[in-house]
C-alpha positions in Angstrom: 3.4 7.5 -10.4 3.1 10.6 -12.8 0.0 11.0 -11.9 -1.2 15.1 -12.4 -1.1 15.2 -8.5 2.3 14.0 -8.6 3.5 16.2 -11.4 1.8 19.1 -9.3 4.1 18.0 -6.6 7.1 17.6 -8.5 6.6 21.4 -9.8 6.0 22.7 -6.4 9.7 20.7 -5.3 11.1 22.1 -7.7 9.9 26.0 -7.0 11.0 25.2 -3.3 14.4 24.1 -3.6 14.9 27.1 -5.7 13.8 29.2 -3.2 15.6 27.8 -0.8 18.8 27.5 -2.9 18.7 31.6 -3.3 17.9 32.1 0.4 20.7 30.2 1.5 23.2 31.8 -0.7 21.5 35.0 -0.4 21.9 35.1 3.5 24.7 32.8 3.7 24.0 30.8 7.4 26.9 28.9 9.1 26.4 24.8 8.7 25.8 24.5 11.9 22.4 26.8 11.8 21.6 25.4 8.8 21.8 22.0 9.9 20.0 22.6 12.8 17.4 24.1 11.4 17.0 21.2 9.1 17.5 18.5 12.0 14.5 20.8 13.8 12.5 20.8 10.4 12.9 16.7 10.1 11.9 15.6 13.4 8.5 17.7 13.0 8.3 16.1 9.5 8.8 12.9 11.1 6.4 13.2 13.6 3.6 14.2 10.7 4.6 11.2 9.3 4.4 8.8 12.1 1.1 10.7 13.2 0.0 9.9 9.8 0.6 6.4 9.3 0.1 4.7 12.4 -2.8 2.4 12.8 -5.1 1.6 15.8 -5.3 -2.1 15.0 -6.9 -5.3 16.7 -4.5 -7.8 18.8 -4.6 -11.1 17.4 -4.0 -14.3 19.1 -3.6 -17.9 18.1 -6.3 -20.5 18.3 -7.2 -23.8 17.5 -10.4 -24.0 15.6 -11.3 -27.5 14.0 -7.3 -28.8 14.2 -6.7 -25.5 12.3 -4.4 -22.4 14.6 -6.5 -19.5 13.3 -5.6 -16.1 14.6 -8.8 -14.4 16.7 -9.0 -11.3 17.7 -9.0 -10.5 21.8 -10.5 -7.6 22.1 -8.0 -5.1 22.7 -6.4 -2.9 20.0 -3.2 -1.0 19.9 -0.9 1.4 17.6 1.0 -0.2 15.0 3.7 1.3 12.7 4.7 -0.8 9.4 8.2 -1.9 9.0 8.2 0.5 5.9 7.8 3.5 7.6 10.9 3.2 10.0 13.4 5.1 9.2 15.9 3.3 7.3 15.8 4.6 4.5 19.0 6.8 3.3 16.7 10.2 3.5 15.3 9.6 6.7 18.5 8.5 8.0 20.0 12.0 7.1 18.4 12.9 10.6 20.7 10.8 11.8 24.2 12.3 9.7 22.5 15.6 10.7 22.7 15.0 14.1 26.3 13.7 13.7 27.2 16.7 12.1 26.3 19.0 15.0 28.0 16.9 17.7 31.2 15.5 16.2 34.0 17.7 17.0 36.9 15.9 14.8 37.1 18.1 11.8 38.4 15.0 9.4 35.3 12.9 10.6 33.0 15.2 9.7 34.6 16.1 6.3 33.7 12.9 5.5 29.9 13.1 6.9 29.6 16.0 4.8 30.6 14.5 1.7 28.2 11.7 2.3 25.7 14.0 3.2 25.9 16.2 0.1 25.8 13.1 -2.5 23.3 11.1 -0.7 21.1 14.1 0.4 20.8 15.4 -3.9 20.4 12.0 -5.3 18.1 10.4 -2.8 15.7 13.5 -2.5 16.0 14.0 -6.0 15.0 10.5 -6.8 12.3 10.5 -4.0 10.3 13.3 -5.3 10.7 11.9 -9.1 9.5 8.3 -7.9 7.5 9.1 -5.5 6.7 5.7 -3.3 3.3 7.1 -1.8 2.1 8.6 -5.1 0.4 5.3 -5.9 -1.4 5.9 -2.4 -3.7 8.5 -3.8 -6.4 7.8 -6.1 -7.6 11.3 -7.3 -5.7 14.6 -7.2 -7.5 16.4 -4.9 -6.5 14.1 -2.0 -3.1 14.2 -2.9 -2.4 17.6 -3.1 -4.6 17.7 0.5 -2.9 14.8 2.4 -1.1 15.8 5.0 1.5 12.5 4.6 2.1 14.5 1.1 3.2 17.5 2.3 5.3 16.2 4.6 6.9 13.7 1.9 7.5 16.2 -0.3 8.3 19.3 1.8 11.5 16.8 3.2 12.7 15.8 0.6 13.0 19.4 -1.0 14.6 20.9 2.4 17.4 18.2 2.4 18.0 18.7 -1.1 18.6 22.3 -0.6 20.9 21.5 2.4 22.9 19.1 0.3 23.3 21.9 -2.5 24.5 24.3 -0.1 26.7 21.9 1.9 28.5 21.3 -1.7 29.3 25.2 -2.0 29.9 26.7 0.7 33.2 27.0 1.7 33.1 25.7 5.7 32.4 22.1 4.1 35.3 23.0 1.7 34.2 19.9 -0.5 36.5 18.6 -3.5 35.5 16.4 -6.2 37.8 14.0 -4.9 35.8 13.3 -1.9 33.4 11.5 -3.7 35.3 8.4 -2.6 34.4 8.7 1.0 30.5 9.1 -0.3 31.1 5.8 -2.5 32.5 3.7 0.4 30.0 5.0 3.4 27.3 4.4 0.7 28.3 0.9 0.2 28.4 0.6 4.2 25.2 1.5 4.5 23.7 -0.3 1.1 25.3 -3.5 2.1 23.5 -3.3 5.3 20.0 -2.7 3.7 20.3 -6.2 2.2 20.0 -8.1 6.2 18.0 -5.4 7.1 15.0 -6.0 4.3 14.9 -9.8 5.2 15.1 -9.1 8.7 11.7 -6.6 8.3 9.9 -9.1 6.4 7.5 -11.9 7.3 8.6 -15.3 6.0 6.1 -18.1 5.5 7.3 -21.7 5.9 5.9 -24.9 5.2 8.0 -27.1 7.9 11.3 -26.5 6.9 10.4 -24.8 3.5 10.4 -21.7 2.8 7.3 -21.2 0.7 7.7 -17.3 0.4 7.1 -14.0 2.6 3.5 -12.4 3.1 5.1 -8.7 3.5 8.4 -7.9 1.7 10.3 -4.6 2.9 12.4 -3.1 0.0 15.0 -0.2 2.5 17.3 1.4 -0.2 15.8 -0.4 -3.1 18.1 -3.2 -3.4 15.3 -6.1 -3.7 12.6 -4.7 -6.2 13.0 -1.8 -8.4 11.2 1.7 -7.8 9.3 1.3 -11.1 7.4 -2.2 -10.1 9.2 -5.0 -12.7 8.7 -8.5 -11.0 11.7 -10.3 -11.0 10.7 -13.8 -11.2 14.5 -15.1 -11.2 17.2 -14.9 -9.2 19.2 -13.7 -12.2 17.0 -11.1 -13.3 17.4 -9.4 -9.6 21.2 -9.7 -10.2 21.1 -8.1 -13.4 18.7 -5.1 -11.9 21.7 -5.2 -9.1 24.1 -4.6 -11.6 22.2 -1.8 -13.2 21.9 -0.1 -10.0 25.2 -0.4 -9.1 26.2 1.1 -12.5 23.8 3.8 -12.4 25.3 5.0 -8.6 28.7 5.1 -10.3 27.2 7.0 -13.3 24.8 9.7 -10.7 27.7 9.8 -8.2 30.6 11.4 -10.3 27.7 14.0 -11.9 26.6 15.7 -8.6 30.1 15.7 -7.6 31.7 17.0 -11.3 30.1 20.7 -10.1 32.8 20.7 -7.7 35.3 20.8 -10.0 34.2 23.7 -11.3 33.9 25.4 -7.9 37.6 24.5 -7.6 38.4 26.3 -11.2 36.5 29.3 -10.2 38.4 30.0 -6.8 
């Protein structure tokens, strides 16, 4: 993290969501072409990413070799995506509020979506760009700034920044700093679930009844382990970081919604 390929990256997010911030209140699209632009934009990013990560690997099978199951390979091989790369995560799942947004007809539901989507869309990208989870993938700049996977990361997560921003200020979303509450309790829905999900995703090992500890741990909306790598060897220290998350989305939360206010004191 903070490499100079990731600092390259993080200047080039920010240049683009500027950019894209001016063209969007320079040419002032409806939502709805916006958002569909977007949705087109993040299933071709998606693709480059699943195109990117997949794996051709070997199908196992169990054996018994001296009393001992062993797993052997059969000879036959097959794609394989990792747990981490489904998208659960709260930016890939605005493909998901993006679609909502284009089919749901009930103007109060969709208030609603767009208040989560405007929150969620800022802080996550914002965050993903800043602590970037592939940066540690790349060992030199040059394949950094080359990888396809980190164009595509980064590209994303500048485009639904921008639409975030503009779904804040223009006036068909007609968002009010009060509707941060609706952002804080779909956020909650969808944190709370994170926490079945991430066990769910990972792969337990047991001795008989005992659970002796996991050999891959998934970490959607990081609510088990902390962005910056700090081990938590208790079960008090993970509360604590818990805590400090929680206070932190209270804290972030209330600042990308305070420019509303001064949107509402300007009209």
């Amino acid at each position: 993290m903070f490499s100079t390929g990731h600092l390259i990256w993080i200047a080039i997010s920010i240049i683009l969501i500027v950019i894209g911030v001016i063209c969007c209140f320079r040419f002032k699209p409806s939502l709805y072409r916006l958002i569909s632009l977007c949705l087109l934009l993040g299933l071709i990013s998606e693709a480059i990413k699943v195109l990117s990560v997949i794996e051709i690997v070997p199908v196992m099978d169990l054996a018994v070799k001296d009393g001992v199951l062993v797993y052997e390979p059969t000879g036959a091989y097959t794609p394989y995506l990792e747990a981490e790369h489904l998208p659960f995560e709260l930016c890939s799942l605005q493909l998901l509020f993006m679609f909502l947004a284009l089919i749901i007809k009930d103007e109060t539901k969709k208030h609603r979506l767009y208040s989560l989507m405007y929150g969620t869309s800022i802080i996550g990208g914002l965050m993903a760009v800043f602590l970037s989870s592939i940066a540690p993938e790349f060992s030199d700049t040059r394949s950094f700034l080359l990888a396809p996977r980190a164009w595509q990361f980064f590209l994303y997560h500048a485009m639904i920044i921008v639409e975030g921003i503009y779904i804040g200020y223009c006036e068909e979303a007609d968002l009010h700093f009060r509707d941060l509450k609706w952002m804080v309790a779909l956020t909650i829905c969808l944190d709370s679930m994170s926490f079945y999900l991430n066990s769910i995703m990972s792969v337990p090992y047991y001795s008989g009844k005992q659970l002796m500890g996991v050999a891959y741990a998934i970490n959607y909306f990081s609510s088990y382990n902390n962005p910056l790598g700090i081990v938590f060897y208790e079960k008090w220290q993970w509360l604590l970081y818990l805590l400090v998350r929680i206070g932190l989305a209270l804290l972030l939360i209330p600042v990308v919604y305070s420019p509303l206010l001064l949107k509402k004191k300007k009209a």
